[in-house]
C-alpha positions, 0 to 999 in steps of 0.5 A: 479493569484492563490497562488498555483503553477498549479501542485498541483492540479494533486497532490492526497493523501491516504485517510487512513491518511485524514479520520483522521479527520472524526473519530475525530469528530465521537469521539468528539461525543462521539463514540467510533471508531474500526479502521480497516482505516489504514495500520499500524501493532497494535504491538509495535516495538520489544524492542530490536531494540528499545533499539539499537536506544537509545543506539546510541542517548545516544552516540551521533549518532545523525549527519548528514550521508551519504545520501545514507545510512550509509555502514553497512546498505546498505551493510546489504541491500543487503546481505539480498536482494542477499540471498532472490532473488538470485542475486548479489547486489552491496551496491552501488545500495542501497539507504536508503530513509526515509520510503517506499514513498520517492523511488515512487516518485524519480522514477517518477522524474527520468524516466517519462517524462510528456505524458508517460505512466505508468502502475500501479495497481487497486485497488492499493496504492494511491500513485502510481496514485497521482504521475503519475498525478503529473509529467504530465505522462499518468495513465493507471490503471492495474484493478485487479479482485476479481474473480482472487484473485486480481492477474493480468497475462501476459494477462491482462498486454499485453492490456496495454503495448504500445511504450509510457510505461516508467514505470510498477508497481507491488505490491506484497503482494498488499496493498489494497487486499492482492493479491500475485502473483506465480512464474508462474505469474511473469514467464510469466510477465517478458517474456513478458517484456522482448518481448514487452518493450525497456530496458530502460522501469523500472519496480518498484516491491513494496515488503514491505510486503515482509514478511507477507505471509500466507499458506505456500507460500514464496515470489516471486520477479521479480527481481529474474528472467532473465533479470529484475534485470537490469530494476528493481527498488526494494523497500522494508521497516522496517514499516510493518515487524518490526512494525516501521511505525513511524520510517520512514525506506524504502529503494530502490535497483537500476539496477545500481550504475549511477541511485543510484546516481541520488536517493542520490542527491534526497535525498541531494535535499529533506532530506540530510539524514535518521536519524544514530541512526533509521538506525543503529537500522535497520540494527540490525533488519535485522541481528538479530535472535531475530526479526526474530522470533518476525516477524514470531509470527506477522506473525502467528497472522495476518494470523490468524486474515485474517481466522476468518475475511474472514469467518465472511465476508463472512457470512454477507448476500450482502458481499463477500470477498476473501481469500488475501495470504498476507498482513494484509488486506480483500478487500470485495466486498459490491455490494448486500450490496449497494442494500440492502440498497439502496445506489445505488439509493441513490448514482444515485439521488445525483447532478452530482458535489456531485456525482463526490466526492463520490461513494456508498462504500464511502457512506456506508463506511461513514455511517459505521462510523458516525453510527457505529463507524467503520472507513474502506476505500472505493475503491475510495481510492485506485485508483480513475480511472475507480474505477465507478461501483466497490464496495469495502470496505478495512479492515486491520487486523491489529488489536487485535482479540477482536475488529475485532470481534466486527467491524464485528459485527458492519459492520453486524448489518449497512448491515441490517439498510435500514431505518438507511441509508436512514436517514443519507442520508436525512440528507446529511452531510457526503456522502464523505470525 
C-alpha cells in the first residue's frame, strides 16, 4: 500500500507559484531574475484599506464569523453585483470564501459527479482542469485560438456540449491571454445554453479581473442575460482590483439561496471563516470613493504597459503576439522562435518519458530563465490537454515599466542565441520543471 490516497494523483497545480523554486536557484546563482512568472499586481494595497484592517485588529475583531461572510459585506456584495449586472441579488446568495480559489472547487464538490463532463477553457487557469481531474469528472478543454483574440463563440462552444455536460466555464478577462468576450458573444453563448442544456447544467462565469479592461470597453457578464442568472455561479475577488492578493478575499455569488447553504457548509468543513477584520476592509474597498480612483490609475498603467509590451513582442523576428483587452497578461505565440532555435528538434530527440514532462515553450521558457534570468510560463501551464503542438509563452505585465523593458530585451537577445540553447540542451539539466 502506497502513503497516499489514489485521488492525489488526479490533483494538478498552477506552476506560477511551483516555478518558484527554479528562480531561487538561478538567484543562488548569482542572477538577478525579471519576474514576469506570476499574476499578482506590483502595487501595494492602497493605504486606506489597509488602515481599516488594523483598525479592526486594534479593537478586537479578531473572532470567529459567520462563515458565509459578515452581513455588510455580503450585503456590499451584492449591491455592487446588482448595479453592475443589472439584477436583483439577494445577500443570502452571497458567499465570501478566502480568495477567488476556494468557489472553483466548491462547485466542482457540489454539481459534478465523477464521469460528467465539464467544459473549461484553454489555455485558461490550471486550476480548472486540476479540479476536473480531481473529482473524477470527464475534462473537456474548450481551445481558444489566437487568430480570434483567444475569444471562443457559440460555434466553438455547440461541438462540446453533450447530455453529459454538467458544468461550463467561462473566464473573462481571461487569465492567461487576456481575451475579453463582447455582449454579442455571450448573447449568442447563452441562447445557446438556454437551447442545448438541461437547467440544472451551472455555468461558472470567472470575473476577477472584472475591473482591469482597456480600450474603452466595459465588462460583460453572462449572468446579466435572460435565464443564466438562475444557472450562474459568479466569482469574483479583492486579489487583482485592490491589489490584495496576499489578503485572500473572493467571493461567490449563487442562483440560489439552497446552493448558498451548501458553499457555507464548506466552509464550516474547510475554514470556518475569512478573517473579520480582512472582510471589514473589503467592504470599505468596495464602498469607497477613494479606492475607486486608486483602481482606475492601476488601471491606467496596466493598459499602458500591454501597449508598449505587445509592440516590442511583436518586433522581436519568430514572435507573435496579440493585442489582450484585459487583464495584465500577453500571450505570445513563440512557434518561429522554436524554430530559430532548434528547440523543436531538440524537443522530438528527447526520450518519450523526458518528452511527457516537457514541451519547446517549456524549453525556451526554461533557457530564458537559467540563461537569462526571465522567469515566464509556458502553455503547458495553462491546460495540459490537447496544449501539443502549441507554442506560447505568458508574460504578466504587472510589473514596473523599467523591468519590462529590460525583460524584453533579455527574451530578444535569447531568441537570437542558437548556439547558447544548443549548449543548455546538451547539458540537460533543466528542459522542465
Amino acid at each position: 500500500m502506497g502513503i497516499f490516497a489514489d485521488r492525489i494523483a488526479a490533483l494538478g497545480t498552477e506552476n506560477a507559484f511551483r516555478i518558484g523554486d527554479d528562480i531561487k536557484a538561478v538567484e543562488r546563482m548569482g542572477m538577478e531574475v525579471i519576474r514576469f512568472n506570476i499574476g499578482e499586481p506590483d502595487f501595494n494595497t492602497p493605504q486606506s484599506i489597509n488602515d481599516v484592517a488594523v483598525e479592526q485588529i486594534n479593537c478586537g475583531n479578531s473572532h470567529y464569523t459567520d462563515p458565509a461572510g459578515i452581513e455588510p459585506l455580503r450585503r456590499a456584495i451584492a449591491a455592487e453585483v446588482g448595479e453592475t449586472r443589472g439584477i436583483s441579488v439577494d445577500p443570502e446568495q452571497v458567499v465570501v470564501t478566502s480568495g477567488a480559489k476556494p468557489p472553483i472547487s466548491y462547485t466542482m464538490m457540489s454539481f459534478v459527479n465523477p464521469g460528467d463532463e465539464v467544459i473549461y477553457p484553454s489555455p485558461g487557469f490550471p486550476i480548472y482542469e486540476s479540479w476536473v481531474t480531481f473529482v473524477g469528472a470527464k475534462p473537456v478543454p474548450l481551445h481558444l485560438e489566437e487568430e480570434k483574440g483567444f475569444r471562443f463563440d457559440a460555434a466553438d462552444l455547440e461541438k462540446l456540449i453533450s447530455p453529459k455536460t454538467r458544468l461550463l466555464i467561462i473566464n473573462s478577462p481571461s487569465n492567461p491571454t487576456g481575451g475579453v468576450l463582447t455582449r454579442a458573444d455571450i448573447e449568442d453563448i447563452a441562447s445557446l445554453i438556454r437551447r442545448h442544456c438541461d437547467e440544472s447544467v451551472r455555468i461558472y462565469s470567472d470575473e476577477v479581473y472584472e475591473y482591469i479592461i482597456f480600450d474603452g470597453l466595459t465588462h460583460q457578464s453572462i449572468v446579466s442575460l435572460p435565464g443564466m442568472r438562475e444557472r450562474t455561479v459568479l466569482v469574483s475577488g479583492h486579489s487583482k482590483t485592490y491589489a490584495m492578493t496576499g489578503w485572500r478575499l473572493g467571493y461567490a455569488v449563487l442562483p440560489t439561496v439552497e446552493e448558498a447553504r451548501v458553499f457555507r457548509q464548506l466552509n464550516i468543513n474547510i475554514t470556518s471563516c475569512t478573517p473579520p477584520f480582512i472582510q471589514v476592509a473589503g467592504r470599505y474597498a468596495i464602498e469607497s470613493n477613494a479606492t475607486k480612483a486608486i483602481v482606475a490609475e492601476m488601471r491606467r498603467q496596466f493598459e499602458e504597459r500591454r501597449n508598449y509590451v505587445v509592440k516590442a513582442l511583436n518586433g522581436i523576428e519568430g514572435i507573435t503576439c496579440a493585442m489582450p483587452q484585459g487583464a495584465f497578461y500577453v500571450f505570445p505565440n513563440i512557434k518561429g522562435v522554436c524554430e530559430k532555435l532548434g528547440i523543436l528538434d531538440s524537443y522530438a530527440s528527447l526520450p518519450s518519458r523526458k518528452a511527457a514532462s516537457t514541451s519547446p515553450s517549456t524549453m525556451f521558457q526554461m533557457f530564458l530563465l537559467y540563461r537569462y534570468g526571465v522567469a515566464t510560463m509556458d502553455r503547458r501551464s495553462f491546460g495540459v490537454i490537447g496544449s501539443e503542438g502549441k507554442h506560447f509563452l505568458r508574460l504578466s505585465t504587472a510589473t514596473e515599466m523599467g523591468l519590462l523593458k529590460r525583460g524584453i530585451e533579455k527574451i530578444a537577445a535569447a531568441s537570437r542565441d542558437r548556439k547558447g540553447f544548443e549548449e543548455f540542451a546538451r547539458e540537460g539539466k533543466h528542459l522542465s520543471f
